[in-house]
N, C-alpha and C positions, 0 to 999 in steps of 0.2 A: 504493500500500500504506500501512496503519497500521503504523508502527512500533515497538513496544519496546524501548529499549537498557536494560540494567541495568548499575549499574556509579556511578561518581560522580568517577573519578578520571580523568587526564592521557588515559591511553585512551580511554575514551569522550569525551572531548571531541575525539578524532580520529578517533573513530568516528561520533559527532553533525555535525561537519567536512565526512567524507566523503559519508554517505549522504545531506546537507543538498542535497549539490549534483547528486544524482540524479532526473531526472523522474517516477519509478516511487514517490517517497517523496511521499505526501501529505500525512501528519499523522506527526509524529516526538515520541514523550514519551520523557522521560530520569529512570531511578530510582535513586538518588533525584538526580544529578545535581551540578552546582557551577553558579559564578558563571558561567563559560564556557559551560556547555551551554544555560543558561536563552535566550541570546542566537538560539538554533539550532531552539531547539524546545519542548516545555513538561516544565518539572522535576515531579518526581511525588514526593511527602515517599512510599515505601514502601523495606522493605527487602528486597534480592535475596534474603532470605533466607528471607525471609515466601510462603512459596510461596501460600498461601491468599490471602492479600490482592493478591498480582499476577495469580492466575489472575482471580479478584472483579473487577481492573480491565481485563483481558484483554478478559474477557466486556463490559463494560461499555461499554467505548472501541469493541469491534468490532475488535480486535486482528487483522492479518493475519501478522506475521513479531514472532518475540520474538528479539533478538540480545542472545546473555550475555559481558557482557563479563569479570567478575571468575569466579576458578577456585571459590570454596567454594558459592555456588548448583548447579554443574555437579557437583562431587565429591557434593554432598550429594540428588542427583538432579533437579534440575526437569527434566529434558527427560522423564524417565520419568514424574514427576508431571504435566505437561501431555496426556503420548500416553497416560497410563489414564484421562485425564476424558473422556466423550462428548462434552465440549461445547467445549473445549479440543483435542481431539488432531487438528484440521483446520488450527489454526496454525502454520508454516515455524519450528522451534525451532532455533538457528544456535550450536550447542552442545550436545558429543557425551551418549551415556546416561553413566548412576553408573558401572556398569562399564567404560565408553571412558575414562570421567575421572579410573579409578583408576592410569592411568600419569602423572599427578601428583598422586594425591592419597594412593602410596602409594610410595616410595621404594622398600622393599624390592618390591612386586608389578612394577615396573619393570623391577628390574633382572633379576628372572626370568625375566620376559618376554623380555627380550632377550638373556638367556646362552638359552634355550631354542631360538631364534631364530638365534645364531650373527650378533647383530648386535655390529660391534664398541662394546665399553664397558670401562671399567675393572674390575678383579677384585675381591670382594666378601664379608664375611660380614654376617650381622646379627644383632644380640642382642636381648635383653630383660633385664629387673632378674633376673628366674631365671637367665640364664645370664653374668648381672653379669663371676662370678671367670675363666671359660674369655676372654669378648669383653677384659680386662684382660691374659690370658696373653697372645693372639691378638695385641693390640697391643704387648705386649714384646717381640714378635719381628716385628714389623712393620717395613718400609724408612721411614724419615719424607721429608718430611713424612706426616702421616696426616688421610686427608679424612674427618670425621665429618658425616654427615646424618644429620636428624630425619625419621623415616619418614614422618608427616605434613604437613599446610600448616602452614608457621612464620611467614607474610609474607614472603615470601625472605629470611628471616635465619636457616634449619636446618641451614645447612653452616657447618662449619668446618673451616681449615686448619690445623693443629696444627703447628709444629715439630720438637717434640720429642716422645717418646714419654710424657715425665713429661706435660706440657701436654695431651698425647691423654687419658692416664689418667684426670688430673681434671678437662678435660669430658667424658669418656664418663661418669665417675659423676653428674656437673652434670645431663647431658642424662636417661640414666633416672630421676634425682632428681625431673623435671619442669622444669627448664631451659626449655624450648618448651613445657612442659603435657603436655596429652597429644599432642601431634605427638610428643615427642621420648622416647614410652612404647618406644618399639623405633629401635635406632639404628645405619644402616650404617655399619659401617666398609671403607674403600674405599679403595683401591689411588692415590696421585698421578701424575696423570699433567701431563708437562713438555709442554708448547705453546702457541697462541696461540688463544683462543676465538673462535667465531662462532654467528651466528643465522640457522637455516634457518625458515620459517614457508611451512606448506601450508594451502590450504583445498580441502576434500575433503567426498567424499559417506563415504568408506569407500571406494569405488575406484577412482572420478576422482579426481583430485587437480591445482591451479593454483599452481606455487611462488611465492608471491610474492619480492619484492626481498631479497636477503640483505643483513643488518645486522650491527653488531656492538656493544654498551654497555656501560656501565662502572658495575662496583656498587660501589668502596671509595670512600668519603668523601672521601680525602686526593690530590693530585694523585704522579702517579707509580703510580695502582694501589696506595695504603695505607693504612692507618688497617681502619676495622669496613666490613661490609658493609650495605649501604642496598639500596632498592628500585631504584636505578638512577637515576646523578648523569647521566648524558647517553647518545647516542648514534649511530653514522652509518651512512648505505648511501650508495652500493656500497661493499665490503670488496675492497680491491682484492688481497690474497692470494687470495683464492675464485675459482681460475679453471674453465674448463669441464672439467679434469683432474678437480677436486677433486670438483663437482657432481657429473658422472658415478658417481662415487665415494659419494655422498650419494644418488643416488638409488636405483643398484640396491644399496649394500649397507647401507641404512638407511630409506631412507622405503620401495620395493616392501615389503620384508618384514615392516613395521611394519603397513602396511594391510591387508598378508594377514594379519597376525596377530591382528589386530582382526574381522576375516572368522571367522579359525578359532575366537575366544573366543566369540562369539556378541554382541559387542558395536557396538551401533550407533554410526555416529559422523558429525553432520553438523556439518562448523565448523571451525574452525584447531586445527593442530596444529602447536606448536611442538617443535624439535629441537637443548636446547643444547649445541652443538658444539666439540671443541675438534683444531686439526689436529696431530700427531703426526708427524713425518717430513714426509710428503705424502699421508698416511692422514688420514679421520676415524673418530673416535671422538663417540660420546654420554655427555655429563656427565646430562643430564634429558630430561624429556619435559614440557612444558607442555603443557594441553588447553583453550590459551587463546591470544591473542596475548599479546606481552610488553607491561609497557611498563618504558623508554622506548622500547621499536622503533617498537609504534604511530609515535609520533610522526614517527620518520622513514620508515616502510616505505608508509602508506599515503597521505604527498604524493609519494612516488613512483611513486603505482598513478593513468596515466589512465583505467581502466578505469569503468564505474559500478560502485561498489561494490555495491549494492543488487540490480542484475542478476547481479552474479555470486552474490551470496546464494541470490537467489531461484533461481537453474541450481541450486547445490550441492543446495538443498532439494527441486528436482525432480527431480535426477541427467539433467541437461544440462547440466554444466559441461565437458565434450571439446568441444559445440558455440559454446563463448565464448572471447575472444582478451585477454588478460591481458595487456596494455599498459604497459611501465615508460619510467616519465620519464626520458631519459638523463643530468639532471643529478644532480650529488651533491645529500646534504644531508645537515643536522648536526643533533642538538639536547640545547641544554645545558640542565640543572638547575637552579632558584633555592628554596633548602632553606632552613628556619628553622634560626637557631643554634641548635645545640644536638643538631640530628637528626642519627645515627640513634638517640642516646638522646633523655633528658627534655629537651624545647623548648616555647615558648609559644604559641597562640593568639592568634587576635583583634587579629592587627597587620595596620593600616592598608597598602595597596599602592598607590603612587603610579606614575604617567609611565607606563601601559597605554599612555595614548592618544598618547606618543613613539615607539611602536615600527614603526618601518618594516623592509621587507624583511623580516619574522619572521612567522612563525605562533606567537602564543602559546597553546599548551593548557592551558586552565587545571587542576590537579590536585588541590591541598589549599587551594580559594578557597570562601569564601561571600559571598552580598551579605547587608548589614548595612544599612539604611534608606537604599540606594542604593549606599552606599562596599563598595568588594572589599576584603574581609578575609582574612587567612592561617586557614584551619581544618585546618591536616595538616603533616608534615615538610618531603613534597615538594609544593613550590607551584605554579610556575610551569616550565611545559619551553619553549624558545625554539627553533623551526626554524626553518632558513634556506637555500634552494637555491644554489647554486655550481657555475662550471665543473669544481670541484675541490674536494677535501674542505677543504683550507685555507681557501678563501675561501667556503664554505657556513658554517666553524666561524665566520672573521673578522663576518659578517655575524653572527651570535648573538650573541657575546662583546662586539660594540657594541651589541646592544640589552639585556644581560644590566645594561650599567654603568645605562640607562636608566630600568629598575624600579627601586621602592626600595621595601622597608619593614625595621622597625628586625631586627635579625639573619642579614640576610640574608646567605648564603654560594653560592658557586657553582665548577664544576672548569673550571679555565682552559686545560686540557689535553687536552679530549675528542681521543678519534683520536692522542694521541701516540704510540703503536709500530705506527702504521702508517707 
């Protein structure tokens, strides 16, 4: 097969990683790609959001499979824009329709969805700048903390935990002010719920579905779980709370009901769906719905999968995936963050990365990297993620953490705690 990955960050370079090493994968281009991918397969200057210009190179290249890796191409529809072109709609698009994509591309339509549903989730209203004064009362008599989300894509940065009620108040007026833009034009307010989180990830036609390796990662900056929220400073599988109690738990009273519900909306869905989890007692509960994989899970979820990745794409897109065996590595593994100072606010560019070629034991993904007349330079917050396999999560994380000292470039920061409350 001809490949398309779209995407350019940590992810896809675990997704270029994986399908690299598939016999089914002939020609793999990556759009628009990093310093990392370029090594895997050929980087493509377009953007995933250029639907015209990727279909254009689609056709051109001989395109067989298009796999999307970031969530605003899939909210904003390619997979619909691909299956309405005649000449286009014969390629395996690995990435649900607008409407499948709207259980993350719409906070409030989510959670609809699934009070409708009687999937468990936390309890819910949501406002707009019209109903500003009542969503202000609503949180005066709300229990704190108080969890506000931006209904739209914020870059994972649309939630917040508020302490206090005063704190609730003045960012819920932050957030309809445009805080987030228009993501945060209409803003849940959402019940807290006290527990330990985790990451389910399915790949599914719509009614097969293959659970991959449960994960679990860490979005606050500071070690201990503090500071702002980031895209995700590390991550590990197996999650050794998540037993088959729990799954069971997860599968019939969350993911069956989710895929019938996608069934009953009329909305196609071929690709990962992620379900972020949090346990409650010995119940789960849904914090979100990704219509993507995460990252940093990628990084550890799919050195866990010996399966061929590519094969199992190519089942999802035919709906033969009941006929494939979804094969997990029994070892652990970890992967830690290497962030510019300064992220997840204002940070610099264009810094030199040194001792790549020290790193043993590690898979580095490259995420916020460019090549610059040969040299890997820093071009994002998060740069570099480091996995590392282990009989145990300890010595998966120990292995990272010695190759984390190894990198260098100037501000560089990293959490030396991934996996501490487990």
């Amino acid at each position: 097969m001809r490949i398309l990955l779209l995407g350019g960050g940590g992810r896809e370079h675990a997704f270029a990683w994986k399908l690299k090493q598939s016999p089914l994968c002939e020609r793999l281009f990556i759009a628009p790609g990093n310093a990392g991918t370029a090594a895997l397969g050929t980087n493509v200057p377009l953007s995933p959001n250029d639907f015209e210009a990727v279909g254009n190179f689609a056709r051109k290249e001989k395109i067989d499979m298009l796999a999307v890796g970031p969530e605003e191409p899939l909210v904003r529809g390619i997979y619909d824009y691909f299956k309405s072109n005649d000449d286009l709609k014969g390629i395996h698009v690995i990435g649900p329709s607008r409407k499948g994509a709207q259980l993350e591309g719409s906070k409030a339509f989510a959670k609809k969805f699934m009070m409708e549903r009687d999937i468990p989730t936390a309890a819910y209203r949501e406002f707009t700048k019209e109903t500003l004064e009542e969503g202000l009362a609503y949180i005066g008599q709300h229990a704190t903390p108080v969890v506000l989300k931006a209904d739209g894509l914020a870059a994972g940065k649309g939630v917040l935990i508020c302490q206090t009620r005063e704190e609730a108040r003045d960012e819920f007026r932050a957030m309809l002010s445009g805080k987030f833009g228009e993501a945060s034009a209409r803003v849940v307010v959402e019940e807290f719920l006290d527990g330990i989180e985790f990451s389910v990830f399915v790949l599914t036609n719509g009614k097969q579905y293959k659970i991959l390796p449960v994960a679990k990662d860490y979005k606050r900056i500071g070690e201990g779980d503090t500071g702002l929220n980031t895209g995700g400073m590390g991550s590990v599988s197996p999650v050794p709370f998540v037993d088959e109690n729990l799954m069971r738990k997860v599968e019939n009273w969350i993911i069956s009901p989710t895929l019938t519900g996608l069934q009953e909306i009329g909305a196609p869905y071929v690709g990962f769906l992620f379900f972020g989890l949090i346990r409650v007692g010995n119940n789960p509960f849904v914090i979100e719905y990704n219509c993507r994989m995460g990252d940093p899970e990628t990084e550890v979820v799919f050195p866990r999968i010996q399966s061929d990745l590519a094969g199992l794409l190519l089942a999802a897109a035919k709906s033969t995936l009941d006929e494939e065996q979804l094969i997990e590595d029994p070892r652990c593994a970890a992967t830690v963050f290497l962030v510019s100072g300064g992220y997840p606010e204002a940070y610099e560019k264009g810094k030199a990365i040194t001792g790549l070629g020290e790193v043993e034991g590690s898979i580095a993904f490259h995420a916020g990297t460019r090549l610059d007349d040969g040299q890997v330079k820093t071009s994002g917050g998060r740069v570099l993620a480091l996995t590392s396999y282990g009989v145990d999560l300890q010595a998966a994380l120990a292995a990272s953490l010695k190759n984390a000292e190894k990198v260098q470039f100037e501000g560089k920061y990293y959490r030396k705690d991934i996996g501490f409350d487990l």
